[in-house]
MIDOSE-1310 file (N, C-alpha, C; in nm, 2 decimals, decimal comma, always signed):
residues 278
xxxx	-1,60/-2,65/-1,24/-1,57/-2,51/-1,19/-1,69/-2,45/-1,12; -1,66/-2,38/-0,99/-1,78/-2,32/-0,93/-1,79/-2,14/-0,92; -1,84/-2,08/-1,02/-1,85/-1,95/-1,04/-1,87/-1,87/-0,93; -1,97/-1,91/-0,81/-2,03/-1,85/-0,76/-2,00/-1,93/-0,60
xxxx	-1,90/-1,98/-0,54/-1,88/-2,04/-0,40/-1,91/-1,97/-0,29; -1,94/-1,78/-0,28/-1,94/-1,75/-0,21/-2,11/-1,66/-0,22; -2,18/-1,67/-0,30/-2,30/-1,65/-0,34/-2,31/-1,51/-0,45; -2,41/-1,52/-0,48/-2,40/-1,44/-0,59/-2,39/-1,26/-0,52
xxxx	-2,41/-1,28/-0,45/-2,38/-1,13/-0,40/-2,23/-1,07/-0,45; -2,14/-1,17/-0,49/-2,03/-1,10/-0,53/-2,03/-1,04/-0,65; -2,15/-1,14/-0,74/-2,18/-1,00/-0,86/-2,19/-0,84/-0,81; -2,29/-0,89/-0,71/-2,37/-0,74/-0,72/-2,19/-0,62/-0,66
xxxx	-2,17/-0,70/-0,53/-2,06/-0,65/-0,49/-1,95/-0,56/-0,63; -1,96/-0,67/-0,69/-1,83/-0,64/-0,82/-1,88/-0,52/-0,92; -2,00/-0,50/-0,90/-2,08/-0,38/-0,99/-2,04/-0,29/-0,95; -2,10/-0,26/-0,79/-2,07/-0,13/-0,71/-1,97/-0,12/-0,69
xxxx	-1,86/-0,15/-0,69/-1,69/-0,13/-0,67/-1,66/-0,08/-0,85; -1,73/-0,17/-0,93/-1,67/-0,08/-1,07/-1,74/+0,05/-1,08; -1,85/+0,06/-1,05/-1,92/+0,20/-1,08/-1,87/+0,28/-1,00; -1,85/+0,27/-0,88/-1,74/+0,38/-0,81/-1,63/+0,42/-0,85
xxxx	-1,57/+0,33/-0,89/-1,44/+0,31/-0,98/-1,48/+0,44/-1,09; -1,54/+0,37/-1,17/-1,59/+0,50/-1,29/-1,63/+0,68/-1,31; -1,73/+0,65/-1,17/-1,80/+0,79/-1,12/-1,68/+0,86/-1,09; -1,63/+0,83/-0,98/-1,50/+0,91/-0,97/-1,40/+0,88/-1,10
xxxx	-1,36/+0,83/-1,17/-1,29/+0,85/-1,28/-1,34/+0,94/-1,38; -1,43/+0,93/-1,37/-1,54/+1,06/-1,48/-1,50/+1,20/-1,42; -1,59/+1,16/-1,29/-1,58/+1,35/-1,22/-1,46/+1,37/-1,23; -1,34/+1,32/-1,18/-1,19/+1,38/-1,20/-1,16/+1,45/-1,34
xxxx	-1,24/+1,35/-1,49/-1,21/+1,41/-1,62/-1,25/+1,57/-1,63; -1,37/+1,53/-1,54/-1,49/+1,66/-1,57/-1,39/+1,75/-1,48; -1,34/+1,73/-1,38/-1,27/+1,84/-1,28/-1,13/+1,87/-1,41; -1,04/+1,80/-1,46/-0,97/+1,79/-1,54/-0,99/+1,95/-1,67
xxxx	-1,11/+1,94/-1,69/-1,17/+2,05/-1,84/-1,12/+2,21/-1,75; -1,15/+2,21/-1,61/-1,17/+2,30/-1,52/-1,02/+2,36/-1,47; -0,87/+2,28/-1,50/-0,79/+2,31/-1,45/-0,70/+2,47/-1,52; -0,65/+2,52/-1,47/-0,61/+2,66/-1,48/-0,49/+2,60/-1,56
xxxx	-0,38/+2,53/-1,55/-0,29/+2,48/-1,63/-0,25/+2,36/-1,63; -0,15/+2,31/-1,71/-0,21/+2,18/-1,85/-0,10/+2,12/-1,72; -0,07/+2,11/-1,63/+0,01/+2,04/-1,49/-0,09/+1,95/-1,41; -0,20/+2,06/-1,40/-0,29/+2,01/-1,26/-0,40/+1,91/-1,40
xxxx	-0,40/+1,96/-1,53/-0,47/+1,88/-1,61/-0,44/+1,75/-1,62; -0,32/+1,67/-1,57/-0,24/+1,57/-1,64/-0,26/+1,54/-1,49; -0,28/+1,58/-1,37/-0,24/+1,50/-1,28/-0,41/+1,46/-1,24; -0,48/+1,55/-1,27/-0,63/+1,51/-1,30/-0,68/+1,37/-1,40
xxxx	-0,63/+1,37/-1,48/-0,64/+1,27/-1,56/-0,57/+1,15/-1,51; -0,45/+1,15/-1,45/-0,38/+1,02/-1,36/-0,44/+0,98/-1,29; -0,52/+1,05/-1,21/-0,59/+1,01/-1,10/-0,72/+0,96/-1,15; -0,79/+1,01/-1,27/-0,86/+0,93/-1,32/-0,85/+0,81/-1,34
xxxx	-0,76/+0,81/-1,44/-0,73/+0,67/-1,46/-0,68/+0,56/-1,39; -0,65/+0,62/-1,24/-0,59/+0,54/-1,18/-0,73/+0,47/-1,13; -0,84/+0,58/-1,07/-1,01/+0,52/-1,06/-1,06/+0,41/-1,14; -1,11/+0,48/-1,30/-1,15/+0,40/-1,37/-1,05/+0,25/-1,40
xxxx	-0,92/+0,26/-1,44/-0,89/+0,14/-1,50/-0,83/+0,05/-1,33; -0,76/+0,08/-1,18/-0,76/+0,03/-1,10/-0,90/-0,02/-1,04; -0,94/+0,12/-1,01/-1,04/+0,06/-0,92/-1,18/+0,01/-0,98; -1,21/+0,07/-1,16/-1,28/+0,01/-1,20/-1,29/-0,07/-1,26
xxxx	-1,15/-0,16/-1,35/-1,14/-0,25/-1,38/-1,10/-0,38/-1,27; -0,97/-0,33/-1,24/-0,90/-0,47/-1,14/-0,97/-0,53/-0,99; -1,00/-0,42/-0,96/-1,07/-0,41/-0,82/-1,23/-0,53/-0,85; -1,31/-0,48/-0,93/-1,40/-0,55/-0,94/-1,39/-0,73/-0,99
xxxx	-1,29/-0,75/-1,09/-1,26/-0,91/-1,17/-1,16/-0,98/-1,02; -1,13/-0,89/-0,97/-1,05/-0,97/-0,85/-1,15/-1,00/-0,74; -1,25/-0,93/-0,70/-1,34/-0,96/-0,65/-1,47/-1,05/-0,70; -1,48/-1,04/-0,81/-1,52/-1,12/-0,90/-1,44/-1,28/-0,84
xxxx	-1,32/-1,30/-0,85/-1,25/-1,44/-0,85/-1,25/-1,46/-0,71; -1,29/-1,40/-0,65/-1,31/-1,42/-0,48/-1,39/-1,55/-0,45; -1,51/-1,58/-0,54/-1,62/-1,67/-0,62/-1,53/-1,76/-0,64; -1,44/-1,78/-0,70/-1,40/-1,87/-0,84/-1,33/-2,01/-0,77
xxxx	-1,40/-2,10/-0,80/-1,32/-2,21/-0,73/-1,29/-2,38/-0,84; -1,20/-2,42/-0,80/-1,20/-2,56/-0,88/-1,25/-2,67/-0,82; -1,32/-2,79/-0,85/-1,31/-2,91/-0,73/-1,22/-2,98/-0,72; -1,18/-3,02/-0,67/-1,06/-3,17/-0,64/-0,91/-3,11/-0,66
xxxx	-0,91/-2,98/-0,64/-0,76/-2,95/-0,69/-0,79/-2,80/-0,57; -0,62/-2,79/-0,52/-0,56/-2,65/-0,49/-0,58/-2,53/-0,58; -0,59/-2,45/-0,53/-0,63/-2,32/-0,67/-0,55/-2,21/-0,58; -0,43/-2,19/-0,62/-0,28/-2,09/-0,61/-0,30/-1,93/-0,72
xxxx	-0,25/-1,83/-0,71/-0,25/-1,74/-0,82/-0,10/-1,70/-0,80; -0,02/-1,66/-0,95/+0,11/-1,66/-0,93/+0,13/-1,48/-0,91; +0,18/-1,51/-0,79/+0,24/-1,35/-0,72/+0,24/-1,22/-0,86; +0,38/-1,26/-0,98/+0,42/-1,19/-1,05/+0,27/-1,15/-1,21
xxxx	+0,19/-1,23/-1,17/+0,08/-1,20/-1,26/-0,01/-1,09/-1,20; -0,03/-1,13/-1,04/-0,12/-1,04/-1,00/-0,12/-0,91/-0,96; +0,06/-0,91/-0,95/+0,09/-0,78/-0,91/+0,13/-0,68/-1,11; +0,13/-0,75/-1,25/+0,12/-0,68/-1,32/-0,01/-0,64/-1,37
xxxx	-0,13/-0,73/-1,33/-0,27/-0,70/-1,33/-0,30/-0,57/-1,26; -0,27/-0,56/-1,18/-0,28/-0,43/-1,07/-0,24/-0,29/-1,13; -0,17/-0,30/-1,19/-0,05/-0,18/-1,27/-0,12/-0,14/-1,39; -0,11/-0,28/-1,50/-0,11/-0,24/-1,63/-0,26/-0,12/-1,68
xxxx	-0,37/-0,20/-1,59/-0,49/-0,14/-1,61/-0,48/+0,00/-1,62; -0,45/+0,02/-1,51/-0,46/+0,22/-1,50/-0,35/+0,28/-1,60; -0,23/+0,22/-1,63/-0,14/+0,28/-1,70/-0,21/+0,32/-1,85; -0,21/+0,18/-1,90/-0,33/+0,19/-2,06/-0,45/+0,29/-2,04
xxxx	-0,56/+0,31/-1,94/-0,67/+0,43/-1,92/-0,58/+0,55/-1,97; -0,43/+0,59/-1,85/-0,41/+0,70/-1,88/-0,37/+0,70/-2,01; -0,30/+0,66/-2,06/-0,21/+0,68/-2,22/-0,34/+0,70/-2,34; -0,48/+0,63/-2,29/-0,57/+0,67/-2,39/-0,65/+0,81/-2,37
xxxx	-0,65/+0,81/-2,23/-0,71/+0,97/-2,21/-0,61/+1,07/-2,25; -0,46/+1,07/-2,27/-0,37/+1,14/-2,33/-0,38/+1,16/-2,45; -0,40/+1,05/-2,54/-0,41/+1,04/-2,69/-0,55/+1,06/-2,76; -0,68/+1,07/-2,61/-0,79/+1,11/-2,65/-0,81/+1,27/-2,73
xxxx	-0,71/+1,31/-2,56/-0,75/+1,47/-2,60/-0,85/+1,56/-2,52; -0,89/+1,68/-2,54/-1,00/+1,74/-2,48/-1,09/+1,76/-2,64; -1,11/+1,73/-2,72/-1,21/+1,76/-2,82/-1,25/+1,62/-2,91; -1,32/+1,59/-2,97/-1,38/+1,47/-3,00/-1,32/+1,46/-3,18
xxxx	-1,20/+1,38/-3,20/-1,15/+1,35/-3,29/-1,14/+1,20/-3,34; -1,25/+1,21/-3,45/-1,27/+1,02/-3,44/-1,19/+0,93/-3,47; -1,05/+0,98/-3,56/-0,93/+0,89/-3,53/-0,86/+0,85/-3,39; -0,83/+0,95/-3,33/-0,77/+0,98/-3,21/-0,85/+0,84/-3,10
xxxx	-1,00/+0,90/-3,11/-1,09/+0,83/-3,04/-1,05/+0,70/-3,01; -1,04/+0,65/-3,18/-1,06/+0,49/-3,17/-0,88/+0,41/-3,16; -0,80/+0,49/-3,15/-0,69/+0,46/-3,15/-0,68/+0,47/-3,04; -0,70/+0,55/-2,91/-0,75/+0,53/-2,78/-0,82/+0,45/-2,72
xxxx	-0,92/+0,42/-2,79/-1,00/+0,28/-2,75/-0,91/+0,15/-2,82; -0,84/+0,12/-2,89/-0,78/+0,05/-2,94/-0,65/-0,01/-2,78; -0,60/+0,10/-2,81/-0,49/+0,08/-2,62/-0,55/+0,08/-2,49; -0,69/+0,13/-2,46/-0,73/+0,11/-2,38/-0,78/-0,04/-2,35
xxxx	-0,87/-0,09/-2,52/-0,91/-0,19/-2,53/-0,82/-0,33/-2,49; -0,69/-0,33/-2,53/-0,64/-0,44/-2,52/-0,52/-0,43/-2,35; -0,54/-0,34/-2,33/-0,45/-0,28/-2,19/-0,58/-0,38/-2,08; -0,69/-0,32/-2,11/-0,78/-0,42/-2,00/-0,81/-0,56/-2,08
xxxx	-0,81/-0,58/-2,14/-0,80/-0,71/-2,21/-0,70/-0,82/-2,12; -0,61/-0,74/-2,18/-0,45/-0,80/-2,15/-0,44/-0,83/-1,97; -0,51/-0,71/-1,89/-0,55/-0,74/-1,79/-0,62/-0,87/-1,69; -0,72/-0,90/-1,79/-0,79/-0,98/-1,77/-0,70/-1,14/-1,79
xxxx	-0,66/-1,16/-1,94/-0,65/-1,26/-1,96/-0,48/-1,25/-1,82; -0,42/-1,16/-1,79/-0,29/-1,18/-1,69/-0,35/-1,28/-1,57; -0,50/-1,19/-1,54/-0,56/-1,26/-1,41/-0,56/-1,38/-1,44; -0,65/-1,44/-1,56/-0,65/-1,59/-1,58/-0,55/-1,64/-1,60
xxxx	-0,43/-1,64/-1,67/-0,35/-1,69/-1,67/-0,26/-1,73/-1,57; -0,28/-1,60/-1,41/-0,20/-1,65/-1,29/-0,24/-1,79/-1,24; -0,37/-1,81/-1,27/-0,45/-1,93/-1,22/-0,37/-2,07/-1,18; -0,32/-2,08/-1,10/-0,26/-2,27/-1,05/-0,31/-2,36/-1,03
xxxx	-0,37/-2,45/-1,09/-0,43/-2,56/-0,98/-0,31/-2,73/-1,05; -0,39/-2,85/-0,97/-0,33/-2,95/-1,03/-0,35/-2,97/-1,14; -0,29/-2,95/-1,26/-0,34/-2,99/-1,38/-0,28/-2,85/-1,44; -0,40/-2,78/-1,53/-0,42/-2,78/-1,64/-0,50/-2,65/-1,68
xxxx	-0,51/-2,52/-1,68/-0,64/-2,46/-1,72/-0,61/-2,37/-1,83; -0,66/-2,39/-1,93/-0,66/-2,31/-2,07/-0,78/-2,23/-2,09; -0,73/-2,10/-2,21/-0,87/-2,02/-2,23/-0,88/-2,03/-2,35; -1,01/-2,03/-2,37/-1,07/-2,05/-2,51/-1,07/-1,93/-2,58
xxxx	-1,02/-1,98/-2,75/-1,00/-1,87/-2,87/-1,18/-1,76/-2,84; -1,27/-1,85/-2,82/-1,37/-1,75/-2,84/-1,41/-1,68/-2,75; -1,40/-1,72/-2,62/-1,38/-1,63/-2,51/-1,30/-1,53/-2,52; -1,17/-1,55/-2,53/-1,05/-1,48/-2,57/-1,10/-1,31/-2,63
xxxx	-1,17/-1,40/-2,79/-1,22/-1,27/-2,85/-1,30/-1,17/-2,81; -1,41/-1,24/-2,75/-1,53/-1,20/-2,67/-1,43/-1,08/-2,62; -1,36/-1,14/-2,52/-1,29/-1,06/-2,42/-1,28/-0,91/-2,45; -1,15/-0,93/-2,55/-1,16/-0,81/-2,60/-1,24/-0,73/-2,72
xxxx	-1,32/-0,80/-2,75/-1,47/-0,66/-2,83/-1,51/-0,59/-2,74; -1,57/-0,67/-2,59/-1,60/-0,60/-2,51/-1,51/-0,53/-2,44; -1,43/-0,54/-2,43/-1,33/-0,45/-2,42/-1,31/-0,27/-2,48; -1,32/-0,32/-2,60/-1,32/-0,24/-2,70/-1,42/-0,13/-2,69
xxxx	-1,53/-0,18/-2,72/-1,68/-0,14/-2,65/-1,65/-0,03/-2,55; -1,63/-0,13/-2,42/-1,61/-0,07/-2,33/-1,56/+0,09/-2,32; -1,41/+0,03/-2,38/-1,30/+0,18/-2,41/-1,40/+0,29/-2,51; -1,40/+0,23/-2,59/-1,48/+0,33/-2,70/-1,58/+0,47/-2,59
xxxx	-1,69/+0,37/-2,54/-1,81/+0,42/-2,46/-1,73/+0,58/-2,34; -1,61/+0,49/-2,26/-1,61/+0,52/-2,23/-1,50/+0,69/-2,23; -1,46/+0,68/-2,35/-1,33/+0,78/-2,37/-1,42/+0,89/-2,42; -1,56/+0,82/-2,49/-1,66/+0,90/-2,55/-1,66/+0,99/-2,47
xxxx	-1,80/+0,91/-2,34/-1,82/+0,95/-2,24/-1,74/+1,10/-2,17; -1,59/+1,04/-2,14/-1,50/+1,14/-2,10/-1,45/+1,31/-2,14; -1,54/+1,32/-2,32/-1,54/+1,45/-2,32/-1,69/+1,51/-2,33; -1,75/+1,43/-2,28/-1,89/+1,52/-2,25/-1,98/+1,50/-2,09
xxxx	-1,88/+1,43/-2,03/-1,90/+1,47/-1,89/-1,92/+1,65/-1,83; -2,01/+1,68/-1,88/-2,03/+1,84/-1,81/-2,12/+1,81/-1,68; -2,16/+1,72/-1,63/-2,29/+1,72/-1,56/-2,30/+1,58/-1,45; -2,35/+1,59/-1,39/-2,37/+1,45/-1,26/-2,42/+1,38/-1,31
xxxx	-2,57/+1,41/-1,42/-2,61/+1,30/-1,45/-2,50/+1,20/-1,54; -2,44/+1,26/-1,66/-2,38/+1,21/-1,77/-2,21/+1,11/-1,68; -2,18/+1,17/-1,56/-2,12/+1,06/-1,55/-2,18/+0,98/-1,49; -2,29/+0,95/-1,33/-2,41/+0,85/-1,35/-2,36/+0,73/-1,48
xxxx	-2,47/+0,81/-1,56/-2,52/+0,70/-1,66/-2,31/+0,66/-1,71; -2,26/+0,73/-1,73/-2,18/+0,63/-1,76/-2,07/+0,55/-1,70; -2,11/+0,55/-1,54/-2,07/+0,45/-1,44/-2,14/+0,34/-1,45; -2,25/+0,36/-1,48/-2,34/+0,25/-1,48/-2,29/+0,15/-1,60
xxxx	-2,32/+0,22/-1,70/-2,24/+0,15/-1,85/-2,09/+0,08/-1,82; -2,03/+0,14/-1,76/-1,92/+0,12/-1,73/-1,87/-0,05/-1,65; -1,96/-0,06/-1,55/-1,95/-0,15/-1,44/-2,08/-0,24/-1,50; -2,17/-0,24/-1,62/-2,20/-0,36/-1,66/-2,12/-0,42/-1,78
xxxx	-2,02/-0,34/-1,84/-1,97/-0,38/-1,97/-1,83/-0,48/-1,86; -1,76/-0,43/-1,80/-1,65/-0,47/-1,71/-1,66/-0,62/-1,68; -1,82/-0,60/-1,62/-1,87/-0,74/-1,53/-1,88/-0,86/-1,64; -1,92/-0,78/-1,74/-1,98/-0,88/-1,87/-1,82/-0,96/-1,93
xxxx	-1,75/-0,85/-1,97/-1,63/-0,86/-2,00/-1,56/-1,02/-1,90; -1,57/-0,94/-1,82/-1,47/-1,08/-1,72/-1,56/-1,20/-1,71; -1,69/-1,23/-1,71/-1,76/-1,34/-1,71/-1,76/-1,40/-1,87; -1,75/-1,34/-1,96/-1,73/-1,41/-2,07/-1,60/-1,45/-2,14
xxxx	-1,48/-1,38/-2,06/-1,35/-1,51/-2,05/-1,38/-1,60/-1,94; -1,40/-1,59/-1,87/-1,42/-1,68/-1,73/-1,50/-1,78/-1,74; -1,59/-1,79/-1,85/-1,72/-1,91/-1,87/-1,58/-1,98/-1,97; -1,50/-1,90/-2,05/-1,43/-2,00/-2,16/-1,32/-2,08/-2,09
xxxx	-1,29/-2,04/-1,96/-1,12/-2,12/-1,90/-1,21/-2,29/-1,89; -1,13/-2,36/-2,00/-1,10/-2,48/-1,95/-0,98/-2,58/-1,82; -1,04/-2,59/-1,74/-0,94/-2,68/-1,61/-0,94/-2,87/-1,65; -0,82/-2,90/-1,66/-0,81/-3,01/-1,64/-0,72/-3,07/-1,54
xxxx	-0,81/-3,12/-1,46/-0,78/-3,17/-1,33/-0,69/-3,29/-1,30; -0,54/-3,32/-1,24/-0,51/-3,40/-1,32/-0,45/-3,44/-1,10; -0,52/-3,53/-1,03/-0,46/-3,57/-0,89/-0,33/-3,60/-0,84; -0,25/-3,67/-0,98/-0,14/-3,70/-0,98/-0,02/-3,55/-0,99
xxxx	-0,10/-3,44/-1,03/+0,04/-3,39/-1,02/+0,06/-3,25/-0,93; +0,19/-3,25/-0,91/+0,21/-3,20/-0,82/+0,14/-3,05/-0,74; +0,16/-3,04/-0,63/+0,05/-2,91/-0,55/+0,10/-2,78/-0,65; +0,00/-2,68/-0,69/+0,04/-2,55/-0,77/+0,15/-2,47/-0,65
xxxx	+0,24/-2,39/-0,73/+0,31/-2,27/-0,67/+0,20/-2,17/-0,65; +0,23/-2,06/-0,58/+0,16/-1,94/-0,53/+0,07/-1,88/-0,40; +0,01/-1,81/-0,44/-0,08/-1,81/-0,32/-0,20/-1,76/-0,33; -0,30/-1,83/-0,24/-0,41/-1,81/-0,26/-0,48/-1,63/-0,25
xxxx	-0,58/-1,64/-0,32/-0,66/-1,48/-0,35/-0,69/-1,39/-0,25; -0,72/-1,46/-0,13/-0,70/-1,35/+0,00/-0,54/-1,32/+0,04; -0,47/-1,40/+0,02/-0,36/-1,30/+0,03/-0,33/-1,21/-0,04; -0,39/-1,12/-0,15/-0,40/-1,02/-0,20/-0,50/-0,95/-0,17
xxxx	-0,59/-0,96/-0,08/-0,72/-0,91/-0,03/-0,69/-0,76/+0,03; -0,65/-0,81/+0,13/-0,55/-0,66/+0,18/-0,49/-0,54/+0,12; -0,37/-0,61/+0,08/-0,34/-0,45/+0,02/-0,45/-0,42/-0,12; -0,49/-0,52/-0,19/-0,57/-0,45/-0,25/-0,69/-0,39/-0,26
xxxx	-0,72/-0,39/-0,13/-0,86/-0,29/-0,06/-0,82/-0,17/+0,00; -0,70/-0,13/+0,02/-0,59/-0,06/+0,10/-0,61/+0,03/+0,00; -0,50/+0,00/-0,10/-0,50/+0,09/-0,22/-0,59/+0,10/-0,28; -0,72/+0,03/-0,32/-0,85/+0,06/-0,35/-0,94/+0,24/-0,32
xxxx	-0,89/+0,15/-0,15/-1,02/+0,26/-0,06/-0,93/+0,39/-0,10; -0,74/+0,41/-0,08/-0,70/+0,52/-0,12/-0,74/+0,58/-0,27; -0,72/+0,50/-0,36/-0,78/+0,59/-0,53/-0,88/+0,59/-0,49; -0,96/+0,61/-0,42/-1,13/+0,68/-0,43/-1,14/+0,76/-0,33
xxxx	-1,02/+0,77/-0,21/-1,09/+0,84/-0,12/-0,99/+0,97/-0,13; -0,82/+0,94/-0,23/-0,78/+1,11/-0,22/-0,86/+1,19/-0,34; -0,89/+1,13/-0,46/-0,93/+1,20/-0,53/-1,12/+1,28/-0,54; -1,20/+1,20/-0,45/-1,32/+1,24/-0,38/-1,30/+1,37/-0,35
xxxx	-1,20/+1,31/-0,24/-1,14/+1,47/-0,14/-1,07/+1,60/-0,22; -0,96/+1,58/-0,29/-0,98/+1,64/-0,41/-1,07/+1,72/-0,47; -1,18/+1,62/-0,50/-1,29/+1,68/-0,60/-1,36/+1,78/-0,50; -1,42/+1,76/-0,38/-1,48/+1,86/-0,30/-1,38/+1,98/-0,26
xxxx	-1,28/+1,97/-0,23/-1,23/+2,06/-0,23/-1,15/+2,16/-0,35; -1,19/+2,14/-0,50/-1,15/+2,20/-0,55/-1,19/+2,33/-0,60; -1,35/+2,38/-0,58/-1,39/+2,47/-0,59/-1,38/+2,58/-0,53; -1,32/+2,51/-0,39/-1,27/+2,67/-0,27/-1,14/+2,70/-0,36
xxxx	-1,08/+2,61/-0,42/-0,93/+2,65/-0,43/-0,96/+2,72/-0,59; -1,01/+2,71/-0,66/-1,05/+2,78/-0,79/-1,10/+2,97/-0,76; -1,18/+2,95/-0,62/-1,27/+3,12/-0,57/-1,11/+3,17/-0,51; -1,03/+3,12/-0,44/-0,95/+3,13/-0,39/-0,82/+3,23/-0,46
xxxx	-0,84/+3,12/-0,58/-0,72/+3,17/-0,72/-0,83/+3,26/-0,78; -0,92/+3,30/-0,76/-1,04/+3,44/-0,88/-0,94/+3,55/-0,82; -0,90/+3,62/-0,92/-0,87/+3,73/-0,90/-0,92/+3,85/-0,83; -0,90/+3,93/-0,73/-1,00/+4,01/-0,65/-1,03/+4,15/-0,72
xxxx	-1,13/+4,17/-0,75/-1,19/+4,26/-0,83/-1,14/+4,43/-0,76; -1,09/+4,49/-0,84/-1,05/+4,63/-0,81/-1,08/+4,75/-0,86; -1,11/+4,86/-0,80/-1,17/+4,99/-0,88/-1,09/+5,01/-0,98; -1,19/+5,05/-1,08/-1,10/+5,11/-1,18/-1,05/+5,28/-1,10
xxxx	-0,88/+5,31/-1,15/-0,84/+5,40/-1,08/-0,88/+5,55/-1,18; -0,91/+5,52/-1,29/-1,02/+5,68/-1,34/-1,11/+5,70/-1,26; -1,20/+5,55/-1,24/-1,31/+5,60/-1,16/-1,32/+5,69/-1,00; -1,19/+5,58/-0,96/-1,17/+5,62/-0,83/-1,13/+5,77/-0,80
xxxx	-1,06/+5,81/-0,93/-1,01/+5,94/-0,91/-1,14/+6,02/-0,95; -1,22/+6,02/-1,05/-1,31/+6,08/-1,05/-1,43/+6,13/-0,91; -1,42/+5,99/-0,85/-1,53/+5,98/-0,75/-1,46/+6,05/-0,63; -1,35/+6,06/-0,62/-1,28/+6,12/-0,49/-1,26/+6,29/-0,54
xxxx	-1,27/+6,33/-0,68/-1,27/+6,47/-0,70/-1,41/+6,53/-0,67; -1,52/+6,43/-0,70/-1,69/+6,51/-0,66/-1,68/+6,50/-0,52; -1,65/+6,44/-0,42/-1,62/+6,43/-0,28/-1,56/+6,54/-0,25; -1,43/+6,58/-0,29/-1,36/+6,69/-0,22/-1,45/+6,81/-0,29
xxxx	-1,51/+6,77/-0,42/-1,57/+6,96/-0,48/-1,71/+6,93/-0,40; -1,76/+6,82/-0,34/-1,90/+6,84/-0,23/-1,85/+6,90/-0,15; -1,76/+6,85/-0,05/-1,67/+6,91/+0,07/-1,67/+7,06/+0,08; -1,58/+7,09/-0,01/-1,53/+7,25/-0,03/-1,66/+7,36/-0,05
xxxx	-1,77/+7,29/-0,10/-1,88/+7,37/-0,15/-1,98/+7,34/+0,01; -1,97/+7,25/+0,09/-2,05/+7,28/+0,21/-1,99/+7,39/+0,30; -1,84/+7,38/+0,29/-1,81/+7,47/+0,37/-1,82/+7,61/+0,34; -1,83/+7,64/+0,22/-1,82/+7,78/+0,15/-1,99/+7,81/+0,24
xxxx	-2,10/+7,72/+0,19/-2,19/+7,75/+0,24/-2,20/+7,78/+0,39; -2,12/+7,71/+0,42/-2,11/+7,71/+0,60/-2,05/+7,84/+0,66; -1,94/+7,87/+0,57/-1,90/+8,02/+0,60/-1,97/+8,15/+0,56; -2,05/+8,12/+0,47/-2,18/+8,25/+0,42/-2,28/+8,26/+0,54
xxxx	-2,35/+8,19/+0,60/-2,46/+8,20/+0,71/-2,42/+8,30/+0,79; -2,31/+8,33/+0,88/-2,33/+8,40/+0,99/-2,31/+8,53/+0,89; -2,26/+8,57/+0,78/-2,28/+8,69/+0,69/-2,43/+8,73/+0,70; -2,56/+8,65/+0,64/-2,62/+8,69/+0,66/-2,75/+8,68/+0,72
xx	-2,68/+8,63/+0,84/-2,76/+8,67/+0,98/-2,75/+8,79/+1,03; -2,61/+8,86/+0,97/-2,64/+9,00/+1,06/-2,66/+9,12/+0,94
């Protein structure tokens, strides 16, 4: 097997696609704490999730497999695997950021890391499993496990993460966390797939990984680029909805009665003068 056919830059590639994935899945939570009603809360959080567990789980292990090659054999991916890879990720994020909550309850927590955990787990092993070639490729029980602790890990860190996002820095650092636990994750099932290469049998069904290249940079660049837009523009729409500040009407009546009793008392004076000028 050749990990690396297109050079190792698709590590680095695979990092920066997950940490953008993340950063924007954070800020959206953090924009999430900010919403006026529990509507725009829930659609804040979908959009997160759709960041972190699309664009920062799937997006990067598929770019990751961009790399991935066998020798002596066709290497196919089966249509119906890759298109539930695509889905399941973001679904599992949201359902744990639901059952997380907005306050830090340690049952809650890890039963959310628990569905999160095995949602990208299950992810991962869908990827490997679409895998075609001539022959034969199995994954290993220890890999397997591997897979999902880090997994686990992963979710745990990052559901943490999601209720103390108040600040730039804190989601930062936990993009970063994020897109090396992901990378680690998928390279440590991916060292366990055994291939047995077998010439005699027949060519695999499917189709090769760039035919999923496309749309899934399409729909990538969209989960990062409506919810960004989103995020910048949500602060005009919050000053927007401030309610506009109004006189109090005692005061106003008070302040309009010393006006009219200033008024009435210049003119009194005004009408005294020519009295006693003469």
């Amino acid at each position: 097997m050749i990990y690396f056919s297109m050079g190792y830059w698709v590590i680095a590639l695979a990092v920066i696609v997950s940490f953008a994935g993340a950063a924007c899945g954070l800020a959206c939570i953090r924009q999430s704490t900010k919403s006026v009603t529990q509507k725009f809360r829930i659609v804040w959080l979908f959009v997160a999730a759709v960041s972190i567990g699309g664009v920062g789980v799937a997006m990067p292990v598929f770019v990751s497999m961009l790399g991935f090659d066998v020798r002596g054999t066709q290497l196919r991916y089966d249509n119906l695997s890759i298109t539930l890879f695509s889905v399941l990720s973001a679904i599992t994020v949201f359902l744990a950021l639901l059952i997380t909550g907005k306050t830090l309850v340690w049952w809650r927590l890890l039963v959310a890391a628990a569905v999160m955990a095995f949602g990208i787990g299950d992810v991962h092993q869908l990827l490997l499993g679409a895998i075609r070639i001539q022959g034969t490729a199995d994954r290993g029980l220890v890999s397997t496990v591997a897979v999902y602790a880090i997994a686990f890990v992963l979710a745990a860190l990052t559901l943490w993460f999601s209720l103390w996002v108040g600040s730039v820095p804190m989601v930062l650092a936990g993009a970063v966390v994020y897109a090396v636990l992901v990378t680690s994750m998928h390279y440590a099932g991916l060292t366990g797939l055994q291939v047995h290469v077998d010439p005699n049998a027949p060519a695999p069904q499917g189709n090769v990984l760039f035919t999923f290249f496309v749309p899934f940079f399409i729909i990538g660049t969209l989960s990062l680029a409506i919810p960004i837009t989103a995020i910048l523009v949500a602060p005009d729409r919050r000053e927007a909805r401030a309610p506009i500040a109004t006189p109090d009407p005692a005061v106003a009546h008070s302040t309009s009665l010393q006006a009219a009793s200033q008024h009435a008392a210049s003119q009194q004076q005004g009408a005294r003068r020519p009295e006693s000028a003469l």
